[in-house]
C-alpha positions in Angstrom: 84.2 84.1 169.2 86.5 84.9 166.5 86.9 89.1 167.7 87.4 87.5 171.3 90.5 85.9 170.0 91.9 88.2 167.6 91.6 91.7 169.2 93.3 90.4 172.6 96.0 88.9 170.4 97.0 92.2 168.2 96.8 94.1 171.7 98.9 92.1 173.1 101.7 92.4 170.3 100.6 96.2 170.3 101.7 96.0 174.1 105.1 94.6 173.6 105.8 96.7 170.5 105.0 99.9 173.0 106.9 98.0 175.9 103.2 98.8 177.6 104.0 96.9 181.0 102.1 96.9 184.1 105.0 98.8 185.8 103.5 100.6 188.2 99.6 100.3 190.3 100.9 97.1 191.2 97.3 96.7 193.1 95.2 97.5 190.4 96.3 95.1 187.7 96.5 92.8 190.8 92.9 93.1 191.1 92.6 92.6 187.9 94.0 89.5 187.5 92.0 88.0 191.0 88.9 89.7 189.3 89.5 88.3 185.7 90.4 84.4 187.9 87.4 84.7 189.6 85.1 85.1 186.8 87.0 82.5 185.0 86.4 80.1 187.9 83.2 80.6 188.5 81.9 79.7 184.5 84.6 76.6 184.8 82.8 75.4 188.6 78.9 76.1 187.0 78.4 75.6 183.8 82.3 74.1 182.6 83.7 75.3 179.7 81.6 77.0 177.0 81.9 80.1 174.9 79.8 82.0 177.6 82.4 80.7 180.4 85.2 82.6 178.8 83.4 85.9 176.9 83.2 88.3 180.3 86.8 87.3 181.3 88.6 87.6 177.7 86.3 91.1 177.6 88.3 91.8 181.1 91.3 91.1 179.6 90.8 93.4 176.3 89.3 96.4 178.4 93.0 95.7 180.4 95.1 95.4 177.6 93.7 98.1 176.2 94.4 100.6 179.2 97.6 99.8 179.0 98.5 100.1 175.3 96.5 103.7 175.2 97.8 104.4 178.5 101.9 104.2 176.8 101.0 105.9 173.4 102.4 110.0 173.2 100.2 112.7 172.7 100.0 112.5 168.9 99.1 108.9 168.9 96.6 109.8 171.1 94.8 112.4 168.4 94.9 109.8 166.1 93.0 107.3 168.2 90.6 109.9 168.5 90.4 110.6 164.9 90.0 107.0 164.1 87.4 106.7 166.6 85.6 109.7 164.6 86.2 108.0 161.4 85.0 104.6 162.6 81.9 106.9 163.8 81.4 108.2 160.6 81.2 104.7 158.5 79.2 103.4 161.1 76.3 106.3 160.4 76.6 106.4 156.6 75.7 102.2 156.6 72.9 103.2 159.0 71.6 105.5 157.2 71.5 103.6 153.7 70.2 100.7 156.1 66.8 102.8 157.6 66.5 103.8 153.7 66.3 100.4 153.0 64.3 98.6 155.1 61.6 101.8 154.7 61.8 101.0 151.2 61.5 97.3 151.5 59.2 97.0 154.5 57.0 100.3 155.2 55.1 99.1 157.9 57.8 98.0 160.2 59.5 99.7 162.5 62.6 100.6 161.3 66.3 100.3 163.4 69.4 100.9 162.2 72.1 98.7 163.7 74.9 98.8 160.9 77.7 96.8 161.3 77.3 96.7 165.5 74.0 94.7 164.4 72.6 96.4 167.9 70.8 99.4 167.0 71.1 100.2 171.6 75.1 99.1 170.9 75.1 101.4 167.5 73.2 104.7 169.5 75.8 104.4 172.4 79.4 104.2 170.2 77.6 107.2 168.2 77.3 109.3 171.2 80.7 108.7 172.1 81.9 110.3 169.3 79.3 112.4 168.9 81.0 114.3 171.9 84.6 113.3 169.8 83.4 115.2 166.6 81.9 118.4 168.5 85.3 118.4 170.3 87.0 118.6 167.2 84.3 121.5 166.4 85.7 123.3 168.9 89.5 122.8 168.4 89.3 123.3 164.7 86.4 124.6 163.5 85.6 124.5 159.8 82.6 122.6 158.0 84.2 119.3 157.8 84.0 118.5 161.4 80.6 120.1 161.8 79.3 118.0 158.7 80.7 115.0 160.8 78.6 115.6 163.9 75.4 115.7 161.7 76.1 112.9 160.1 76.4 111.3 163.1 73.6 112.7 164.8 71.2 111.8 161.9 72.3 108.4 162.2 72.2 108.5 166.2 68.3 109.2 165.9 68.0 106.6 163.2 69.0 104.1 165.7 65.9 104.7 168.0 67.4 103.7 170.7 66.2 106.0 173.7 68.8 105.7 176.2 71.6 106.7 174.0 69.2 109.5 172.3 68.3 111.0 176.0 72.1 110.9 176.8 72.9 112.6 173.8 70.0 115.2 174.7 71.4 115.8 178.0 74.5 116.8 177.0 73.6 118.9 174.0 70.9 121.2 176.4 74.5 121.5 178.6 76.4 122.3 175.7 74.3 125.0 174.6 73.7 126.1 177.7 77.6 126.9 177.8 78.3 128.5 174.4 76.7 131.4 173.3 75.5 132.0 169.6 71.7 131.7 168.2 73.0 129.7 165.2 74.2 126.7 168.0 70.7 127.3 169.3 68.6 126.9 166.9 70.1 123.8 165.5 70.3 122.3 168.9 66.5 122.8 169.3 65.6 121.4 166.1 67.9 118.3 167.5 66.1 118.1 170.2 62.7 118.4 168.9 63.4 115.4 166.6 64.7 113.6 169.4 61.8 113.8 171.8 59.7 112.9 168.9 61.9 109.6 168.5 61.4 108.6 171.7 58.3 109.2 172.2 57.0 107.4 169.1 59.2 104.3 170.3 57.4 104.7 173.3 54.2 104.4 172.0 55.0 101.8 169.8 55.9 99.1 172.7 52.8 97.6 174.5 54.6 97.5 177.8 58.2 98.6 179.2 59.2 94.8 180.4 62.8 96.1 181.5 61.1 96.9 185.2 59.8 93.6 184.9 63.2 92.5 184.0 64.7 93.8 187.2 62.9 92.6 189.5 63.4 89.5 188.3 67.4 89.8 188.0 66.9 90.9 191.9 65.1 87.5 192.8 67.7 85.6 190.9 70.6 87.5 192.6 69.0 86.6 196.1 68.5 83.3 195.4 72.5 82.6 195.0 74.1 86.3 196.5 77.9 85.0 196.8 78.2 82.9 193.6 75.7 83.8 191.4 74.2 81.3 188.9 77.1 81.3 186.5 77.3 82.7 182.9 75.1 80.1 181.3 72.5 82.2 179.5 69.5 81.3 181.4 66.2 83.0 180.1 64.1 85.6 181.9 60.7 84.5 182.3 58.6 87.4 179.9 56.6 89.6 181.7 53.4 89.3 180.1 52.8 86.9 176.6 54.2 88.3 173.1 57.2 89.6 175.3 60.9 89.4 173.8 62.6 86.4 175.5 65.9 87.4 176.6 68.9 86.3 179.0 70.4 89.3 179.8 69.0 91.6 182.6 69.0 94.8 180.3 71.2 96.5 182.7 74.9 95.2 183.5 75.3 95.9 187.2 72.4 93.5 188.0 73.4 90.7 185.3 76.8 90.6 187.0 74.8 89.9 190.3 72.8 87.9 188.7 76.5 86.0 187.0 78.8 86.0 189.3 76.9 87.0 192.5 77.8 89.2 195.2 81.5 88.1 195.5 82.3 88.8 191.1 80.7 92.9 192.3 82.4 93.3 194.6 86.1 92.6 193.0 85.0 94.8 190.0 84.4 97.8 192.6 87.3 97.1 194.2 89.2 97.8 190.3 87.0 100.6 190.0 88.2 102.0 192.9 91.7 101.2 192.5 91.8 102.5 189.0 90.5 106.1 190.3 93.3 105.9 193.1 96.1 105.1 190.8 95.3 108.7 188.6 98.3 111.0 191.3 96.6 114.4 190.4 92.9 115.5 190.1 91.5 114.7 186.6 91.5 117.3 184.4 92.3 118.5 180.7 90.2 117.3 178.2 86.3 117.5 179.6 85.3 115.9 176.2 87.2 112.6 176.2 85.8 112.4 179.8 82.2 113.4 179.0 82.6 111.0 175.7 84.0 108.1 178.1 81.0 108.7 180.8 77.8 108.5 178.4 79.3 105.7 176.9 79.4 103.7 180.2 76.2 105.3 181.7 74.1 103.8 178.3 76.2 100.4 177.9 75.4 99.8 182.0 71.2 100.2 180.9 71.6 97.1 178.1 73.7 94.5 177.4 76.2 96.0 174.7 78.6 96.4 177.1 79.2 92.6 176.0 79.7 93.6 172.4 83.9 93.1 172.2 84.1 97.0 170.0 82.4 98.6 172.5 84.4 97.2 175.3 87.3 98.3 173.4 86.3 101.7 172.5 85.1 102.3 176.1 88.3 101.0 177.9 90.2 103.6 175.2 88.1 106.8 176.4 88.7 105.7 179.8 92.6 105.6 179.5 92.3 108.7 177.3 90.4 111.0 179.9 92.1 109.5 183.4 95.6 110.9 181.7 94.0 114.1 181.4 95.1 114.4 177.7 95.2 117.4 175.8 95.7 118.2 172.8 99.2 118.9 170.9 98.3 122.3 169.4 97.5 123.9 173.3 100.8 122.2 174.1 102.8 123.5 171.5 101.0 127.3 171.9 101.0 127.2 175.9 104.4 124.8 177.0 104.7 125.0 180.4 107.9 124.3 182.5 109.8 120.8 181.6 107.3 120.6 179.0 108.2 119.3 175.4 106.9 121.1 172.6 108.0 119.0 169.6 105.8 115.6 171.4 103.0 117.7 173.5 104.3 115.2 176.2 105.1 116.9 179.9 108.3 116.6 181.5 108.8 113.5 183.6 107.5 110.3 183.6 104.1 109.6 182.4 101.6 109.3 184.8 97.6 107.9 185.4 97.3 104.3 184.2 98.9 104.0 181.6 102.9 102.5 182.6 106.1 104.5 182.7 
């Protein structure tokens, strides 16, 4: 409860030290607010007012405020968000990795997951990712063994988390990365990546007696049709395990349906409609930076398969990728070597007002 209240207050006094106001995409943050009122309304009507009642819509609110702050910052507070993000990244994998060591240490014979200080090891694997794809990025801009030494480190730690989706995700984009720079060097370490990773998941594979997150499904698809519109409410209400000795849970394992399942029919289709919105409100085609927009997508693709979508620092690292790539950032040094026409080299900033979500 407490990061619920704290990190919405210091973004809030980050917004009115940036003068971050919802100046323009008067529909979207309209949306917003009916989407955030709704969610809100629907905990207060089913199950009155707990800490479940308010967690989604306060998580709304961050993932808002956050849009906004990142969407007023210039381009060099924008490299430094990234950086941090690396940074944050990095300490993450390092207390991973000492944790694995540990428990192998402690306790051979179980199956050992690193969560750190996410305490998810899903949650951990998916923010790792993210800046997985932050750190190769800064491969590419500046070369040099620090970066590259940052990417392993967080690619040990990634596989240490055994966490499948974020380690197939990860795989994915490392067979299209190779695929897209030459050199054998890139190519043998990306197959010994790989080769470690298919061996992760399929030992976790083996490991588990059955998959229950089909079984899981289904059932968040019975619950959704018994109450379509209004849903059930946020109340954690446990799934029924699919077989005995399975994990009892409350969460669907896959946020789409556990929104259905939440806030019915009605709470989906006002997030679609600030989806939607938030594309339209982005005046020219999304371009620049693929990375921040490859980093932004796997983390949303993995946090939709689980529940960590719910944990308040991924909901504020993922709403920060999100402004980052719709303003189709790019870095300061390619602004200061290529300035283009009403362009100012000493920021990295173009001429005119800024534009995509963040306000002018």
């Amino acid at each position: 409860m407490r990061d619920l209240v704290v990190v919405p207050g210091l973004l809030v006094v980050a917004m009115i030290a940036g003068r971050a106001w919802p100046r323009r995409h008067a529909a979207l943050w309209t949306a917003t607010a009916a989407l955030t009122c709704w969610l809100v309304t629907v905990g207060l009507l089913r199950t009155g007012w707990t800490l479940e009642t308010v967690r989604v819509p306060l998580l709304v609110v961050i993932a808002a405020l956050t849009v906004l702050v990142v969407g007023r910052m210039s381009a060099r507070e924008r490299d430094t968000l990234v950086t941090g993000l690396i940074v944050v990244g990095c300490l993450e994998s390092m207390i991973a990795l000492v944790e694995l060591t540990v428990t192998v240490a402690i306790e051979p014979s179980v199956s050992p997951r690193a969560g750190a200080l996410l305490g998810s090891p899903n949650g951990l694997g998916m923010l790792l990712v993210a800046t997985s794809v932050l750190a190769a990025r800064e491969v590419e801009r500046r070369g040099g063994w620090l970066p590259v030494a940052t990417l392993l480190l967080q690619g040990c730690a990634l596989l240490a988390t055994g966490s499948r989706t974020a380690i197939v995700i990860a795989s994915i984009l490392l067979i299209g990365y190779v695929a897209t720079h030459a050199g054998w060097k890139r190519s043998l370490v990306a197959v010994a990546g790989l080769a470690v990773a298919v061996t992760v998941v399929i030992w976790r594979t083996a490991t588990e007696r059955h998959q229950d997150r089909p079984d899981l499904w289904q059932a968040a698809l019975r619950r959704i049709a018994d109450q379509p519109l209004l849903g059930e409410g946020p109340a954690p209400a446990p799934f029924t395990p699919a077989f005995p000795g399975a994990r009892i849970t409350t969460h669907a394992h896959n946020e789409f349906l556990q929104w259905g399942v939440e806030y019915g029919l009605v709470g989906i289709g006002f997030a679609l409609v600030v989806v939607v919105l938030a594309f339209r409100s982005v005046r020219r085609p999304i371009g620049g930076d693929r990375w921040l927009q490859f980093a932004a997508l796997a983390l949303l693709i993995a946090g939709l398969t689980d529940f960590t979508l719910r944990i308040t620092a991924l909901t504020l690292t993922a709403a920060a990728l999100i402004a980052l790539a719709m303003r189709g950032h790019r870095p300061i040094r390619a602004a200061v070597l290529a300035p283009t026409a009403g362009s100012d080299v000493r920021t990295g900033e173009e001429g005119g007002p800024p534009r995509g979500l963040g306000p002018g």
